[in-house]
N, C-alpha and C positions, 0 to 999 in steps of 0.2 A: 219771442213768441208772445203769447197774450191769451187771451178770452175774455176774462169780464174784468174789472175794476176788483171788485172782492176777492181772486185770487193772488190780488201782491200782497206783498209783506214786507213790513218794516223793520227797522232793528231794534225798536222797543218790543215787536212781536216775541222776537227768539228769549227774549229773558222771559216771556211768558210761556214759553213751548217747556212742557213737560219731558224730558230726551235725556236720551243713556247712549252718549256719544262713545263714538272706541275708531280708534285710527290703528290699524298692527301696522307701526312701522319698518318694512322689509329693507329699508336701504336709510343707510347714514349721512348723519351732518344736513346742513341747509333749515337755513329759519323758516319761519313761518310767514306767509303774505298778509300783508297789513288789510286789515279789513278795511271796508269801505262804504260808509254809513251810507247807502241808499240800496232800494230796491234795483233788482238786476235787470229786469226787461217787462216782467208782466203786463202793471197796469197798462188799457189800450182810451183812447180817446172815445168821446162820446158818438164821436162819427163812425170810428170804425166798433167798436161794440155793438154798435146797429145792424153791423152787417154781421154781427156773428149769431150764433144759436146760443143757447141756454147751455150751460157745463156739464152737457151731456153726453157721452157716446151717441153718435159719433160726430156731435157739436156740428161747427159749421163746415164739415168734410162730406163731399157727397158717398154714397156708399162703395164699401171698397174692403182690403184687409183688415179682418176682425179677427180676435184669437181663436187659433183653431183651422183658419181657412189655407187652404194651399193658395202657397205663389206661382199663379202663370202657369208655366211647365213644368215647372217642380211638383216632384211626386210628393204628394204629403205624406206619405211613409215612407220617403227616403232618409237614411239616416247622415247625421250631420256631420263635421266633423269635432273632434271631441274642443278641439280649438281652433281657432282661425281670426287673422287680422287681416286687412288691407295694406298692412304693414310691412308684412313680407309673405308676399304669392311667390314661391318657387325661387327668394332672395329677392325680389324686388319688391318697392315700395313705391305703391300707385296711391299716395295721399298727397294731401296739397300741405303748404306750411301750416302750423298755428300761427292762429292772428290773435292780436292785444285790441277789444273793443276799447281802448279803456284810455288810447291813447293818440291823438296827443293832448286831450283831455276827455273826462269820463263822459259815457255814452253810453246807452241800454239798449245797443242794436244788436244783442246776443242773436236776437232770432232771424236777422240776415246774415250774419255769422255762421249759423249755424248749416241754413241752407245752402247759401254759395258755394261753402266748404266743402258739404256731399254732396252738390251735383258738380262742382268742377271737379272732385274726386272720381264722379262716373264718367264724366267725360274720357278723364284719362286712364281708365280702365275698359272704356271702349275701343280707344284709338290706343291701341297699345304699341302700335309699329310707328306710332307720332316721333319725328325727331324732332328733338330742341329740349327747353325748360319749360315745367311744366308752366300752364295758365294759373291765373286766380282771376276772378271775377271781382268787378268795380260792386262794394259795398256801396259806397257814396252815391253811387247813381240809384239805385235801390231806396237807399233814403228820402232822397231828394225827390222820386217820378212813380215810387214802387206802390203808395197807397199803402204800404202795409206794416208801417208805423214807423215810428219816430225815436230818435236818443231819448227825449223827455217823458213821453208814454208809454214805448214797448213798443209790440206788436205781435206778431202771428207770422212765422214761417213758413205756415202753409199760403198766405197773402203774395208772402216772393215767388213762390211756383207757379201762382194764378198770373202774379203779374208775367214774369218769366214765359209760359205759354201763350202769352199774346203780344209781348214787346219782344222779350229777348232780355238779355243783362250784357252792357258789352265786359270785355274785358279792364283789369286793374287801370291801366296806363289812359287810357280814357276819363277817369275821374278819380285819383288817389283819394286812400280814406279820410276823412278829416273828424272823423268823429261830433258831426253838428248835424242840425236841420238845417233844408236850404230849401226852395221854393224848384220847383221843376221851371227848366227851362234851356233853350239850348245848349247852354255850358254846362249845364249838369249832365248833359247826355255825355257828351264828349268833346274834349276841348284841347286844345295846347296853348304854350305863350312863346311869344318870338321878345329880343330887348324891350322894342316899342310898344307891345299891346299882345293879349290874348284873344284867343276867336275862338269859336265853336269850329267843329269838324263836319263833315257830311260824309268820308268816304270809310266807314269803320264796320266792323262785323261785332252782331250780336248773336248770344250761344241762347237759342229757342228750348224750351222743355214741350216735348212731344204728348208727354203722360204725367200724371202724378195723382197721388193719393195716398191713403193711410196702412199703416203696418204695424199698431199697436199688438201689444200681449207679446208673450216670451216664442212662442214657436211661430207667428209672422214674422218677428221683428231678425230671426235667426234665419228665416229660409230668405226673405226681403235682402238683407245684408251679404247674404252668400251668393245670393245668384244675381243682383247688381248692385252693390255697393252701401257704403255708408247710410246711414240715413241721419233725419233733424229729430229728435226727439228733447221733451219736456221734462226737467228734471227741478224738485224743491232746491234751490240754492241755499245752504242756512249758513249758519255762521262756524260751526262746526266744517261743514265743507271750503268754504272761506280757507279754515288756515289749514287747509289739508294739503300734505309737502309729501308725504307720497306711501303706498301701500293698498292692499285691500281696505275699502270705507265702508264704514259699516255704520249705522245710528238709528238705532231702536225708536219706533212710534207701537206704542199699542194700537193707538189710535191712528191709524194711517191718513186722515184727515185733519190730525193737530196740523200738517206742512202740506203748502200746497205748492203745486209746480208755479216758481217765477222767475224760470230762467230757461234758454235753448243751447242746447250742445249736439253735435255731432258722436254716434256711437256707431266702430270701425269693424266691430269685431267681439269676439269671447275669447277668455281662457279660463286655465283651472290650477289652482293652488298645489301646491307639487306635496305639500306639509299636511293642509289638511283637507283635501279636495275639494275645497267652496267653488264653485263656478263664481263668474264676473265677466261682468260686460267690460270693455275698451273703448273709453269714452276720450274724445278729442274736447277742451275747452276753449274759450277766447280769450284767455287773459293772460295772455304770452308764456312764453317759456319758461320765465322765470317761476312759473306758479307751478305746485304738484309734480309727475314726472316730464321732464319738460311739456307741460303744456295740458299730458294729458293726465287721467285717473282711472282709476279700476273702479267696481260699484259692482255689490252683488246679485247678481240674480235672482227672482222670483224663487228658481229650484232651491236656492239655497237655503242653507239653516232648519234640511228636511220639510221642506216646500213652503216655510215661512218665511222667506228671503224678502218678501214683497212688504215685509214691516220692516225694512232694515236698508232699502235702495232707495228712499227715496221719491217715488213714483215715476222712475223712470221708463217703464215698461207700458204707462198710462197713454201717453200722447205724441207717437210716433207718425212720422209722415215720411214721403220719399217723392221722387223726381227721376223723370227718364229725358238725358240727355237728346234734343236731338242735334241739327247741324247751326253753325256757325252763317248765319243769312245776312247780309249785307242790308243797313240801317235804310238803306233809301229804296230795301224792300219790303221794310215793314213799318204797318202805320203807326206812325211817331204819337204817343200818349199826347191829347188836347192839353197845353196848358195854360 
């Protein structure tokens, strides 16, 4: 994700952050992940900050779910349920893998990460009678044709849905991740290689987003997620989070603007602590399985901590966005980005 330049952070920042960090470790054993001295996605380039708004509600999102607004057809006083995940609907699990931004060397494409991940999750929460393995969607092509930033700058996951609604994203096998910048051009759409030489492809499908827009605040982001899927939302990444290996996370700001959001994750879902009934969000990461509970992490809700939970999540509640799948259109029906 992104917005401006002045919302990344450094790791000389966090020894300057005032914080009353607390992990409750619910589950044993497993180290902690090695921290990793750079900012995670925020800063965006001078071209694409141009295209943004000023770091405000509702920034450069046209108008859309605000807290408080009902979703669609959802009754806004229907009640929720007390938990729920994408995880398991009735035992099954309509999520896509965790992906590792990070490898096969470091890259700050969190925020195509983030998006690909819940809308190829809605996909396949729409196509539920779909036989086969599930899809993932080609990061790399995103980087390379998507305008909406870069490993070295960041970027804006609301930028992939824009792009998304007028190109399409093909699928993985079309351009595997490589974790770099490349310049847009036929091979970066889609390619294969025979012994002799590689080529671009022409006959390949790309998965279109029909709709999208924003679903920030605790009761969008809850009725959005229930009645179609995951969504990308913006979360402070700090150092404390870093070596978080698994539990409810918790980390006090008085000041909720000592951290600011410079990182994008996918959040799946809510549950509620069985011990002491904190509600938390179910949040999916990109930095492989290895990190937190494979992959993913709990963060507590705004409700929590008797309605001060919003000094303690991190601002994850802040800058939510989503995407409505539509169909899978064939590349030489849709006009190919100038490059």
């Amino acid at each position: 994700m992104g917005g401006t330049a002045n919302r990344s952070r450094t790791p000389e920042d966090w020894g300057l952050l005032k914080t009353e960090v607390r992990v409750e470790q619910n589950r044993g054993g497993g180290g902690r992940f090695g921290t990793v001295h750079a900012p995670w996605s925020r800063p965006v380039t001078e071209q694409l900050a141009a295209r943004l708004s000023p770091v405000t509600v509702p920034r450069h999102c046209p108008p859309s779910l605000q807290e408080g607004d009902a979703v669609g057809d959802v009754d806004h006083h229907r009640e929720l349920p007390r938990t729920f995940t994408w995880s398991d609907v009735d035992g099954r699990n309509y999520l896509s893998p965790v992906r590792n931004q990070h490898i096969p060397v470091y890259c700050g494409s969190c925020f195509v990460h983030s998006a690909t991940s819940a809308l190829i999750d809605r996909w396949n929460i729409k196509n539920v009678d779909h036989v086969g393995p599930f899809k993932q969607l080609s990061v790399q092509n995103v980087l390379a044709c998507g305008d909406a930033g870069t490993c070295a700058e960041g970027g804006e996951d609301y930028l992939v849905y824009e792009f998304a609604s007028k190109y399409g994203i093909p699928e993985e096998s079309c351009n595997l991740y490589q974790a770099k910048d490349e310049e847009c051009s036929d091979m970066t759409q889609c390619y294969t290689c025979w012994p002799d030489k590689c080529f671009a492809l022409e006959d390949y499908d790309r998965l279109v987003v029909k709709d999208y827009g924003r679903a920030s605040g605790y009761h969008a982001m809850k009725k959005e997620i229930f009645r179609r899927g995951p969504i990308s939302c913006g979360v402070a990444a700090t150092e404390g989070l870093d070596q978080y290996t698994g539990g409810i996370y918790e980390e006090y700001h008085e000041d909720k603007d000592e951290v600011q959001i410079n990182h994008d994750v996918s959040v799946v879902g809510w549950g509620r602590d069985e011990d002491s009934g904190e509600e938390f969000w179910i949040v999916r990461n990109s930095w492989g399985t290895p990190w937190g509970e494979d992959g993913f992490f709990r963060l507590l809700t705004s409700r929590s901590k008797n309605g001060e939970g919003d000094h303690y999540n991190l601002h994850i509640e802040d800058d939510c966005v989503w995407a409505v799948p539509g169909d899978w259109v064939p590349a030489k029906d849709i006009f190919t980005p100038e490059l």
